[in-house]
Structures are given as C-alpha cells and as structure tokens.
N, C-alpha and C positions, 0 to 999 in steps of 0.2 A: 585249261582243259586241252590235252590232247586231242588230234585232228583224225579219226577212227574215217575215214571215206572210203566208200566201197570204191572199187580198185585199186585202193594202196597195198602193196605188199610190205609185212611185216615180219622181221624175224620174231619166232614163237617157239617159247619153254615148252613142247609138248610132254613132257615127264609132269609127275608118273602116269606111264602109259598102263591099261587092262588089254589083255589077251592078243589080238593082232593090229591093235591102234599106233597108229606112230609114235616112237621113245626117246626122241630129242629134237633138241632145238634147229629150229631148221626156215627159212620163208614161206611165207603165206599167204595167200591173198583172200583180203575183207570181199565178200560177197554181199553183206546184210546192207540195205537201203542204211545210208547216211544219217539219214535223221532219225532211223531208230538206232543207230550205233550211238549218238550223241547223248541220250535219253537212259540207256542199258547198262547194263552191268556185264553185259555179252555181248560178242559180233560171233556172225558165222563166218566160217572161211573154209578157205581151198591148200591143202597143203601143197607145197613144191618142191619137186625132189629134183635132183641131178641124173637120175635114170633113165638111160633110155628105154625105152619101151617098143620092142619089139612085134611082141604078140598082137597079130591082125585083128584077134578080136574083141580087143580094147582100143586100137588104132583107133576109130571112129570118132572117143571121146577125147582124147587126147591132144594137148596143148601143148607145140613147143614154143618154149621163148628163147631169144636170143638175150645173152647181156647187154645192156646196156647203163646208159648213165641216168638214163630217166627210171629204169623200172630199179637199180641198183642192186642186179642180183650179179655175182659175179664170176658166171659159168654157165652155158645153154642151159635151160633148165624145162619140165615136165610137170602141167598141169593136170591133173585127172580130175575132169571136170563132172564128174559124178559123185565123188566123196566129201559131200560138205558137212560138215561138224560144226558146233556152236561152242564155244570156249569163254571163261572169263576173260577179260580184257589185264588180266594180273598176269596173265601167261605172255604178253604181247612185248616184246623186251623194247623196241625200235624200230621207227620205219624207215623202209629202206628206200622205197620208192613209189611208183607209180603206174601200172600197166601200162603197156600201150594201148590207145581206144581199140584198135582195127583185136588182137587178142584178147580184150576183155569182152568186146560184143562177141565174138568167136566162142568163147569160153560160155556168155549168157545164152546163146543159141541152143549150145548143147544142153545145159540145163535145163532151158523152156523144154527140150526137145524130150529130155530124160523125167521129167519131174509130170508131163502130161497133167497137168493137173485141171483136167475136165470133170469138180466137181458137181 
C-alpha cells in the first residue's frame, strides 16, 4: 500500500480537466487526514504551480515554497491555499516529497482561516 500522508507532495495527472480546473500534470499536496487517505479511494489536495503571484489580493493566501530535497519540488513554487480539490488516488503519479512543517502549518492556518467553519 502506498504512503498517501497529508503533507506529502505528489506529482498529479490533472487531465482531463472541465472548464477552468487545472489540465496537466503538475505537484501537489495531500491535505486530507492520513488515516482517511489510507481507508479512500480519494485524497484532497492543493495544487502547486511555479507562478508567481503577484496580485495583493490573493497575496494573503498564498504559499511560497522554496526547493528543496525534502519537499522534492524542483523550482520555488506557489501554494494557493484556498483551492482544495478531491481527486482519485489513480491521478497521483509519485511522491515527490514532503512539506516543510513551518509551510504546511502556514498553509493549514489559512485554510482553518478561509474554511471558517463555525457550524
């Protein structure tokens, strides 16, 4: 069995993509609790783009990572920590790595922050 653990980044077959969803294969990071990525047929995740992102007012949510040998992306890279998706686990080609903690709580902040969820 594959090791699906939230904050591993994974290169991901996004194809075939609908309407303005992302359309190729590109890294990604598992957001979804570990123990249900083990159990599923799904993990959610965070796509990561090589784009810088400019725009102030998206700045807020925005994750930059640096390469490294632990997260195994290999070029600064752009989390937008607002777009989380659920995908089969068939899309997930390879894992590349591993977040850094200090960026993945960074990244879990803004989501607690964005997701408000005061049911």
């Amino acid at each position: 069995m594959l090791d699906y653990r939230c904050g591993s980044i994974w290169l991901v077959c996004f194809d075939p993509s609908v309407g303005s969803e992302i359309n190729k294969t590109r890294p990604a990071l598992i957001i979804s609790p570990t123990d249900f990525n083990q159990v599923r047929s799904k993990v959610t995740l965070l796509p990561i783009s090589s784009t810088v992102i400019k725009a102030k007012k998206i700045a807020p949510v925005v994750v930059r990572v640096p390469a490294t040998q632990e997260n195994g992306l290999n070029i600064e890279s752009t989390i937008i920590a607002i777009e989380p998706n659920t995908f089969d686990k068939k899309r997930l080609v390879r894992c590349l790595g591993d977040l850094e903690l200090n960026y993945l709580r960074n990244v879990g902040s803004i989501l607690n922050s964005y997701l408000a969820l005061n049911i």
